[in-house]
MIRO-130321 format. One record per residue (C-alpha): residue in three letters; residue number from 1; y, x, z; chain. Coordinates in nm, 2 decimals, padded with zeros to 4 digits, m for minus. Example, Ala and Ser with C-alpha at 12.3 -4.5 7.8 and 13.67 -1.06 7.14 Angstrom:
+-----+-----+--------+--------+--------+---+
|   r |   k |      Y |      X |      Z | c |
+-----+-----+--------+--------+--------+---+
| Ala |   1 | m00.45 |  01.23 |  00.78 | A |
| Ser |   2 | m00.11 |  01.37 |  00.71 | A |
+-----+-----+--------+--------+--------+---+
***
This chain:
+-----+-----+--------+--------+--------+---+
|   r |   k |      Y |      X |      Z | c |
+-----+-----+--------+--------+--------+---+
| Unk |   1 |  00.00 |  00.00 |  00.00 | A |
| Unk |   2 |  00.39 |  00.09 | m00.07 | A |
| Unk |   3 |  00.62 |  00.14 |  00.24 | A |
| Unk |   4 |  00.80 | m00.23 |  00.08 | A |
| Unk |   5 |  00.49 | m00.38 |  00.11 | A |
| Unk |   6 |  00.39 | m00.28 |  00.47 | A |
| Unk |   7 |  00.74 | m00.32 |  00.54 | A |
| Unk |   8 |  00.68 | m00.65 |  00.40 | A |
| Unk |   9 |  00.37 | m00.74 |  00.59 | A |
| Unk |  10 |  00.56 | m00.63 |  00.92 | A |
| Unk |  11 |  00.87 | m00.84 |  00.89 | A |
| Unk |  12 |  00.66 | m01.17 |  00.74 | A |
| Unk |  13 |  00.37 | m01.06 |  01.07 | A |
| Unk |  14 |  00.69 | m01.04 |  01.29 | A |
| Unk |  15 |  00.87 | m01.40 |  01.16 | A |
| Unk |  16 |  00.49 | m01.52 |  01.22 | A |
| Unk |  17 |  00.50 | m01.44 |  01.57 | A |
| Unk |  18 |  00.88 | m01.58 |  01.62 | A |
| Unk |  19 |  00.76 | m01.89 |  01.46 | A |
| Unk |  20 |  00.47 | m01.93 |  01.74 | A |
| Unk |  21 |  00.67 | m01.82 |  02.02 | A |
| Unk |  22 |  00.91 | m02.13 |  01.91 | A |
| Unk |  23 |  00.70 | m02.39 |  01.87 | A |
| Unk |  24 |  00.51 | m02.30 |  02.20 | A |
| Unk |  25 |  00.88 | m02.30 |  02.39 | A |
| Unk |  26 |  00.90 | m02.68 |  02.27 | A |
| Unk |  27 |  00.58 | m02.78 |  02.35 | A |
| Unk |  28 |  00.69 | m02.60 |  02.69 | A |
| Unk |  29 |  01.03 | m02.81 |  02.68 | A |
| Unk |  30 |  00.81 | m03.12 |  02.52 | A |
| Unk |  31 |  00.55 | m03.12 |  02.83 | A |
| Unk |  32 |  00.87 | m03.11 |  03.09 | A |
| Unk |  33 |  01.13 | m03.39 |  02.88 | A |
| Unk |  34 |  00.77 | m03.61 |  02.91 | A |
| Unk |  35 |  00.76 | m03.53 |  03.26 | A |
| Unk |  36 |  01.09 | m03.70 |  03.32 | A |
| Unk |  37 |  01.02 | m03.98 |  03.06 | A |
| Unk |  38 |  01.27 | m03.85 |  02.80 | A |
| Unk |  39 |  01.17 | m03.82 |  02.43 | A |
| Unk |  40 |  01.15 | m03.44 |  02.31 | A |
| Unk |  41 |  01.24 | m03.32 |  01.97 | A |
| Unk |  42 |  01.09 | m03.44 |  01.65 | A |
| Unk |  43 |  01.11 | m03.09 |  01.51 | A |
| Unk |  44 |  00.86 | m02.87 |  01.64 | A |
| Unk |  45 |  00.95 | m02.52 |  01.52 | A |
| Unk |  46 |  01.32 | m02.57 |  01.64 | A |
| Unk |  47 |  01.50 | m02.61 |  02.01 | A |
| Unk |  48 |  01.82 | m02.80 |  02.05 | A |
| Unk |  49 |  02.09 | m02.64 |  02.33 | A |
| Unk |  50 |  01.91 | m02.87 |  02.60 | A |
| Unk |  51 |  01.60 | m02.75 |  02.54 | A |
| Unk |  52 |  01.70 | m02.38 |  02.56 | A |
| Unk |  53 |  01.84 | m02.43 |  02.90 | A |
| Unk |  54 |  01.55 | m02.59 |  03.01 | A |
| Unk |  55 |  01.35 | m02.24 |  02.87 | A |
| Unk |  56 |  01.59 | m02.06 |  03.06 | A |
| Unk |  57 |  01.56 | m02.19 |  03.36 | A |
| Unk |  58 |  01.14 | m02.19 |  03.32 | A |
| Unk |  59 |  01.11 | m01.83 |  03.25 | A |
| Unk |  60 |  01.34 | m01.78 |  03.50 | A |
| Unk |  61 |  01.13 | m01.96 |  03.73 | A |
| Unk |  62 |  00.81 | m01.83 |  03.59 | A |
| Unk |  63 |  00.94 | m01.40 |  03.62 | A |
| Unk |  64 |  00.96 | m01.55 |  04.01 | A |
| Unk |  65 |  00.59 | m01.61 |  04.02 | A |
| Unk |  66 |  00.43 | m01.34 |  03.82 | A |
| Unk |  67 |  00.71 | m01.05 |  03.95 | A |
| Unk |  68 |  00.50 | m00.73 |  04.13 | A |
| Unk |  69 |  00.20 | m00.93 |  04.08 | A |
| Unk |  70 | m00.07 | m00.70 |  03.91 | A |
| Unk |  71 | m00.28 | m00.96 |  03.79 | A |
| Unk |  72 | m00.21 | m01.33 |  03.67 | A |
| Unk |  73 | m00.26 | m01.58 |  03.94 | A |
| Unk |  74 | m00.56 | m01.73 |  04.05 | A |
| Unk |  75 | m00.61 | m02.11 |  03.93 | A |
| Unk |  76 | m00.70 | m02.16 |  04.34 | A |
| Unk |  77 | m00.40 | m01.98 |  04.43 | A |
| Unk |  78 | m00.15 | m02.16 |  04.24 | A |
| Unk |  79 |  00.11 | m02.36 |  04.41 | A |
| Unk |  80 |  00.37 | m02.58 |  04.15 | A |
| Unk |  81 |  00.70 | m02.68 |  04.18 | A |
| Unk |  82 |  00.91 | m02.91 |  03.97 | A |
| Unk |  83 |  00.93 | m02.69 |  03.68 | A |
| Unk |  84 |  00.59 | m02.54 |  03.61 | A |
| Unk |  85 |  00.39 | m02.80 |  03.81 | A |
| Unk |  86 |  00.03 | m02.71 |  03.70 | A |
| Unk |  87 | m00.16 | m02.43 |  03.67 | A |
| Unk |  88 | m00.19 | m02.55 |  03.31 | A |
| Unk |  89 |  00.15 | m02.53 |  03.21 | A |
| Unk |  90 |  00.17 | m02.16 |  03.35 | A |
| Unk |  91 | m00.05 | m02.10 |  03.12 | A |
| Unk |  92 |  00.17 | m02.21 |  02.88 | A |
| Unk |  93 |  00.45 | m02.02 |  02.99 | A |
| Unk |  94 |  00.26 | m01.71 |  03.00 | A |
| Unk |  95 |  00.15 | m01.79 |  02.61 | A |
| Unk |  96 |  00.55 | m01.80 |  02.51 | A |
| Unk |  97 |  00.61 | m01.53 |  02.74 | A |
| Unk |  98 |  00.35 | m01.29 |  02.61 | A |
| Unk |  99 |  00.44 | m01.40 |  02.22 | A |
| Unk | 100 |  00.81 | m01.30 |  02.33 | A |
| Unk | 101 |  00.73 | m00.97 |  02.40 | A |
| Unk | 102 |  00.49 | m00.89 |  02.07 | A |
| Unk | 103 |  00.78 | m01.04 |  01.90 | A |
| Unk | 104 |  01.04 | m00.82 |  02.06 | A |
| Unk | 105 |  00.77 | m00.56 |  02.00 | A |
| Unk | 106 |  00.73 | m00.61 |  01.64 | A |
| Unk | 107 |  01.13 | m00.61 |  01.58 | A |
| Unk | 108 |  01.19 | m00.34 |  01.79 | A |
| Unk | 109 |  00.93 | m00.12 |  01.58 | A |
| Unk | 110 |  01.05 | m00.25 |  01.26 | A |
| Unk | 111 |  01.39 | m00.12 |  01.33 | A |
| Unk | 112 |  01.24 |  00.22 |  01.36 | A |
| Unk | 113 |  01.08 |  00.22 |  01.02 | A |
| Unk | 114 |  01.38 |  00.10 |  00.85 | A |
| Unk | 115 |  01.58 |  00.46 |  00.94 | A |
| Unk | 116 |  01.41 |  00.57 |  00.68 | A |
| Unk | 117 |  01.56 |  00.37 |  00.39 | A |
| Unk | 118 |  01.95 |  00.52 |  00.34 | A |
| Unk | 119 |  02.01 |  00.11 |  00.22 | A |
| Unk | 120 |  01.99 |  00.06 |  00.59 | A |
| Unk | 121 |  02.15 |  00.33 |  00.74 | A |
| Unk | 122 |  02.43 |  00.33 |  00.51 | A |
| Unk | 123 |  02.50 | m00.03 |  00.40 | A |
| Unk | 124 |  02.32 | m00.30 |  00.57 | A |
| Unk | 125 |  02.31 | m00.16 |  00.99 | A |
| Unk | 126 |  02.70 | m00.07 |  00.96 | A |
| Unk | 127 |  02.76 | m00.51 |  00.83 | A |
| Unk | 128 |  02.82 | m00.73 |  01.13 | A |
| Unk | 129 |  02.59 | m01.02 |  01.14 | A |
| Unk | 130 |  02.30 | m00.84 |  01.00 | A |
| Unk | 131 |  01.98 | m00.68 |  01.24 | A |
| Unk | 132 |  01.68 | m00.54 |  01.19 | A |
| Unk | 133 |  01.52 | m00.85 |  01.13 | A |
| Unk | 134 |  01.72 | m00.98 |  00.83 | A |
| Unk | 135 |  01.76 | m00.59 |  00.67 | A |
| Unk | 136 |  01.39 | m00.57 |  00.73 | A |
| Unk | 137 |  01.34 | m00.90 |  00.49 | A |
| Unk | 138 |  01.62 | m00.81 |  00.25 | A |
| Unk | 139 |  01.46 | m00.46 |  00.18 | A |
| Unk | 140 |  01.13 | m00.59 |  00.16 | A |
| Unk | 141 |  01.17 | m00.89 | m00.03 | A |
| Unk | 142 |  01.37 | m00.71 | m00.32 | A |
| Unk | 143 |  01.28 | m00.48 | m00.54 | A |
| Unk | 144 |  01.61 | m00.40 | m00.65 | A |
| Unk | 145 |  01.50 | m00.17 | m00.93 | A |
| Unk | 146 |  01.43 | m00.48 | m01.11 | A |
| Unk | 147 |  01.75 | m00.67 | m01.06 | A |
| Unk | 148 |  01.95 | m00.51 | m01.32 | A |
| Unk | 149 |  02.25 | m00.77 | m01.31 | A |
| Unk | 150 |  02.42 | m00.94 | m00.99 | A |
| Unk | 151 |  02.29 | m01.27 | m01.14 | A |
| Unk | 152 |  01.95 | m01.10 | m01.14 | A |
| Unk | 153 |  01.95 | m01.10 | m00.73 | A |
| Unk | 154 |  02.06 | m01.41 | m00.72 | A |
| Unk | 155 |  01.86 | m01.64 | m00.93 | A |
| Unk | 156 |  01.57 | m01.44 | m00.74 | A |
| Unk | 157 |  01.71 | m01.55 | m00.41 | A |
| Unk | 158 |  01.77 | m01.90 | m00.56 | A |
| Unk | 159 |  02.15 | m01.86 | m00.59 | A |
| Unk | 160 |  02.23 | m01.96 | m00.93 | A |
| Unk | 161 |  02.28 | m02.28 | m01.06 | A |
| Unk | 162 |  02.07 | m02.50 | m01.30 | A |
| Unk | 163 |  02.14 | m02.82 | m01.46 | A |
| Unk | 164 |  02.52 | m02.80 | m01.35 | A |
| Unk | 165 |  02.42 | m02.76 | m00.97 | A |
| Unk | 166 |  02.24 | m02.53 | m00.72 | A |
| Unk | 167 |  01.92 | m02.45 | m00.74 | A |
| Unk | 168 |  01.68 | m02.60 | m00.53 | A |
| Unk | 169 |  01.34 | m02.76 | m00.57 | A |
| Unk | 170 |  01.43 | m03.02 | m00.72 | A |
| Unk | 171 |  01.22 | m03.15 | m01.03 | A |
| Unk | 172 |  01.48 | m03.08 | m01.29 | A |
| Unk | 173 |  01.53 | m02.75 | m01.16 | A |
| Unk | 174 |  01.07 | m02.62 | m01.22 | A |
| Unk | 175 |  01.02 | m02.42 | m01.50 | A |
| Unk | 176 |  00.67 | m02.33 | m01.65 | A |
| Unk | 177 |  00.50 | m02.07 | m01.55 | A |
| Unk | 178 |  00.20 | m01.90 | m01.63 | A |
| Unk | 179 | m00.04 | m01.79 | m01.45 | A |
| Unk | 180 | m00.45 | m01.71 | m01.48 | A |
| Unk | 181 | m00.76 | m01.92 | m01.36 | A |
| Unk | 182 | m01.05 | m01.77 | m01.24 | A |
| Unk | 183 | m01.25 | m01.80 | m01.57 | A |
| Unk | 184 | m00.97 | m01.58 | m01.70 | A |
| Unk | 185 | m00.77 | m01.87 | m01.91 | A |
| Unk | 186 | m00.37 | m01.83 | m01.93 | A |
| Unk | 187 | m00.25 | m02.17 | m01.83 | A |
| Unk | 188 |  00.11 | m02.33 | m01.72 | A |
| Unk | 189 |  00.24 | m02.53 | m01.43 | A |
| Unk | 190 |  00.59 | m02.62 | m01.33 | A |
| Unk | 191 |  00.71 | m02.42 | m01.00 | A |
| Unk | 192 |  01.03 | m02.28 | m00.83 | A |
| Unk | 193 |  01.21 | m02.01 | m00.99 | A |
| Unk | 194 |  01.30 | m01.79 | m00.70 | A |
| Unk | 195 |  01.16 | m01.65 | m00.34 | A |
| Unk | 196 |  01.16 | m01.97 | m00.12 | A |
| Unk | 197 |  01.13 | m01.71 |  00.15 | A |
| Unk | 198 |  01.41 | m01.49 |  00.10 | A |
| Unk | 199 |  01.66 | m01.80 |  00.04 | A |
| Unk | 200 |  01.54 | m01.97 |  00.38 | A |
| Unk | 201 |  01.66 | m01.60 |  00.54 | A |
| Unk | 202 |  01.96 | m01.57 |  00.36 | A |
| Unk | 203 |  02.11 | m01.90 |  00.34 | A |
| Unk | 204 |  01.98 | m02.04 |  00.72 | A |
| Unk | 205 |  01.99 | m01.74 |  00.88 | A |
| Unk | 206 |  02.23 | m01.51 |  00.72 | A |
| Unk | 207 |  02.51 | m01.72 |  00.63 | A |
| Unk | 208 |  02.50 | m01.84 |  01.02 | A |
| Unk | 209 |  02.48 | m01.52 |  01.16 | A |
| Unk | 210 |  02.82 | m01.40 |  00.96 | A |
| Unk | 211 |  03.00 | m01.68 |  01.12 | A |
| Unk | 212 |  02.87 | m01.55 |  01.48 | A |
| Unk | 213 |  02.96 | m01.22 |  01.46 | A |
| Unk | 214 |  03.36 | m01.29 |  01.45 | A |
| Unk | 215 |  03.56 | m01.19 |  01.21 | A |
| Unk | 216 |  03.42 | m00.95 |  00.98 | A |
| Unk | 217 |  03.47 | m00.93 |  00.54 | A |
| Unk | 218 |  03.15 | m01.19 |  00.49 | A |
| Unk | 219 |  03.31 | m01.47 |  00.72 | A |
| Unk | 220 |  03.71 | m01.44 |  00.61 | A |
| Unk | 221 |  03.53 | m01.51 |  00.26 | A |
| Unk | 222 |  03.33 | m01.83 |  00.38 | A |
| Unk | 223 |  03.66 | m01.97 |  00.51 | A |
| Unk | 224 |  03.90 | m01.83 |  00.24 | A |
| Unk | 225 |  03.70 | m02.01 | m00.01 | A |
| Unk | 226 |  03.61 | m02.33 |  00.27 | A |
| Unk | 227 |  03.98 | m02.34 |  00.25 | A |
| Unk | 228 |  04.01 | m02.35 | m00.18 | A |
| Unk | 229 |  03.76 | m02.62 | m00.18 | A |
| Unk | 230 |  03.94 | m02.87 |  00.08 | A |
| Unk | 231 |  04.25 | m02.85 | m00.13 | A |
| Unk | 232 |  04.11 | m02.85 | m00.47 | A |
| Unk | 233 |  04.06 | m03.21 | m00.60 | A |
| Unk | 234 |  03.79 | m03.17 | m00.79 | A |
| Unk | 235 |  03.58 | m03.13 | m00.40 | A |
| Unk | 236 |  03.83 | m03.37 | m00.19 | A |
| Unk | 237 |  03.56 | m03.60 | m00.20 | A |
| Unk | 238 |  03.26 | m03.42 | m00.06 | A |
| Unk | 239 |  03.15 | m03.42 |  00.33 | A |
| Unk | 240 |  03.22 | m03.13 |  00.52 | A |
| Unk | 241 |  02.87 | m03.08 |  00.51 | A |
| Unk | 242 |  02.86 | m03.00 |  00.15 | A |
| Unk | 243 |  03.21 | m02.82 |  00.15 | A |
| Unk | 244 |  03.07 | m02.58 |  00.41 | A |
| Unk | 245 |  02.72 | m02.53 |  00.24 | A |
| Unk | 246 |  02.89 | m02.43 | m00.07 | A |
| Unk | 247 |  03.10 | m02.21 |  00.12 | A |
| Unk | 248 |  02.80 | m02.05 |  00.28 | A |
| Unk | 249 |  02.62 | m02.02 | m00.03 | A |
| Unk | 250 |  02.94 | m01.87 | m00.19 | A |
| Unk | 251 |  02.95 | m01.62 |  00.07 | A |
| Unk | 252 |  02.60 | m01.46 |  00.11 | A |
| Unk | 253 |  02.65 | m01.44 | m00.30 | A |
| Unk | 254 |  02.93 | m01.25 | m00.25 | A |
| Unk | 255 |  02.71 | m01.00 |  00.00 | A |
| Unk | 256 |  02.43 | m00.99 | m00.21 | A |
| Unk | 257 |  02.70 | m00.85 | m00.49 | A |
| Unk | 258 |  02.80 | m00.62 | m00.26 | A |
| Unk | 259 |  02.46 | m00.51 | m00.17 | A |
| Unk | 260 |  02.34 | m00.47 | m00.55 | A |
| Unk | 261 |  02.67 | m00.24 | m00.58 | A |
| Unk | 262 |  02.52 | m00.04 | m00.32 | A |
| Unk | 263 |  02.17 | m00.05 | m00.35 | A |
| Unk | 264 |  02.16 |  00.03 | m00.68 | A |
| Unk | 265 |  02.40 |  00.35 | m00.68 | A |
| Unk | 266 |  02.19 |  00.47 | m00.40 | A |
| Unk | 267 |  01.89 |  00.46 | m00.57 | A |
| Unk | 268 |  02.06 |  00.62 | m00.89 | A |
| Unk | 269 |  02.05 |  00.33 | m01.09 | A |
| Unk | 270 |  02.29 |  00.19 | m01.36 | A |
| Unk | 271 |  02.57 | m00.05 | m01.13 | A |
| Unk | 272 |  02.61 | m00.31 | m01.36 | A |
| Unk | 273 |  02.94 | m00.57 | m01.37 | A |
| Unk | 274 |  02.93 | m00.91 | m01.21 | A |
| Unk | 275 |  03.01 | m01.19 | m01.45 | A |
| Unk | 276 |  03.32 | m01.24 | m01.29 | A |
| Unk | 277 |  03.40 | m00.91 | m01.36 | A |
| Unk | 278 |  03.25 | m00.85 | m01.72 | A |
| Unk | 279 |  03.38 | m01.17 | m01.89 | A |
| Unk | 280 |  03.65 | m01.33 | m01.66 | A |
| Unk | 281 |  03.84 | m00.98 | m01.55 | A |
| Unk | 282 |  03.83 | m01.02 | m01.18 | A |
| Unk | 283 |  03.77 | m00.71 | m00.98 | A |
| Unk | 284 |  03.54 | m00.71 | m00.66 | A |
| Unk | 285 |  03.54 | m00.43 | m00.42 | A |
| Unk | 286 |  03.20 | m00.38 | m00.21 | A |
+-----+-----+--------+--------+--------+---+
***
């Protein structure tokens, strides 16, 4: 295997792992809103903010009972209170505990391996908003000696536009492909066009994570162009949610323009011009 491809099989491992560690905290959260008759959360690989404090203050609770202790408790031993009441729901507690630490684990690790790649060290670590988890899928998820144009990167992230509108997975939007059957036949079927992966990262996690880490060059773009759309006519009409989700899609474009700049002249390849800048003259600084 290629270092992108462990690197690959880390970060994916890694998001695994977080996605486990979540879905055990709501059951956690789930099991205590049942307790008190309340109805938990439809959604059962995300936590809202009451749920998180109710984590808190369980983990909390739960480092209390298993602090100096060498071993986990005894079943006979095990006295509840009105947070983890059974010895079943420590248990559980110690299940999202323990996938906590192989996922902090897993990050920490992944961080380590990613020193070696100068994209990292010189472009994506120095760029608010971004860790070791989200450089870790962008360098394995691209191969950017393959994305010769800007639009390249981002019709592969799912970024461009088809049919007059974004691309998503929408039946207008499947192309063809082909691919091979087991008897060795070269057949078609409509599919997505881009990494359904990467664009979850980018666009869910990403665009959020900009707008966390204060002001920075990523998030004065998403409002600077938030701003153009609420006084352009033309989008007057749209909800705020659409106005800010093209505002967020507008900005992790503009990143990922930056970051093929970048990429590329590190790696010695041709830097080729943006559309923008080929056939409409406007100049982009990474």
């Amino acid at each position: 295997m290629t270092d992108n491809q462990n690197i690959r099989a880390m970060v994916r491992g890694a998001y695994d792992i977080q996605k486990l560690r979540i879905q055990a905290g709501n059951r956690i959260v789930a099991n205590f809103k049942a307790r008190l008759g309340q109805k938990p959360s439809e959604k059962e690989d995300t936590l809202d903010s009451e749920g998180k404090l109710v984590l808190v203050n369980i983990r909390a609770r739960y480092k209390k009972l298993t602090d100096g202790v060498k071993t986990f408790p005894r079943k006979g031993s095990f006295k509840g209170d009105e947070l983890i009441s059974t010895y079943t729901e420590l248990c559980l507690v110690a299940q999202y505990s323990d996938l906590e630490r192989e996922e902090d684990s897993l990050f920490r690790r992944l961080k380590a391996v990613l020193e070696d790649f100068s994209v990292y060290t010189e472009f994506l670590e120095p760029v608010k908003g971004i860790g070791a988890a989200l450089a870790g899928v962008i360098i394995s998820e691209i191969d950017i000696t393959k994305a010769k144009y800007p639009s390249s990167l981002w019709a592969y992230a799912g970024l461009d536009v088809s049919n007059g509108s974004g691309r998503s997975r929408k039946a207008e939007h499947l192309r063809e492909n082909e691919y091979i059957t087991s008897d060795g036949e070269v057949k078609t079927k409509k599919g997505i066009t881009f990494n359904p992966f990467l664009k979850t990262k980018l666009i869910g996690v990403l665009g959020s994570s900009f707008l966390r880490a204060g002001e920075n060059k990523y998030s004065k773009i998403y409002y600077d162009y938030k701003n153009r759309l609420e006084n352009n006519p033309k989008h007057i009409e749209k909800s705020k949610g659409h106005r800010h989700n093209m505002a967020i899609r507008y900005m992790v474009k503009m990143f990922l323009l930056d970051l093929h700049i970048e990429w590329r002249r590190l790696e010695g390849l041709p830097v080729s011009k943006s559309y923008q800048e080929e056939k409409l003259g406007h100049k982009h600084a990474a």
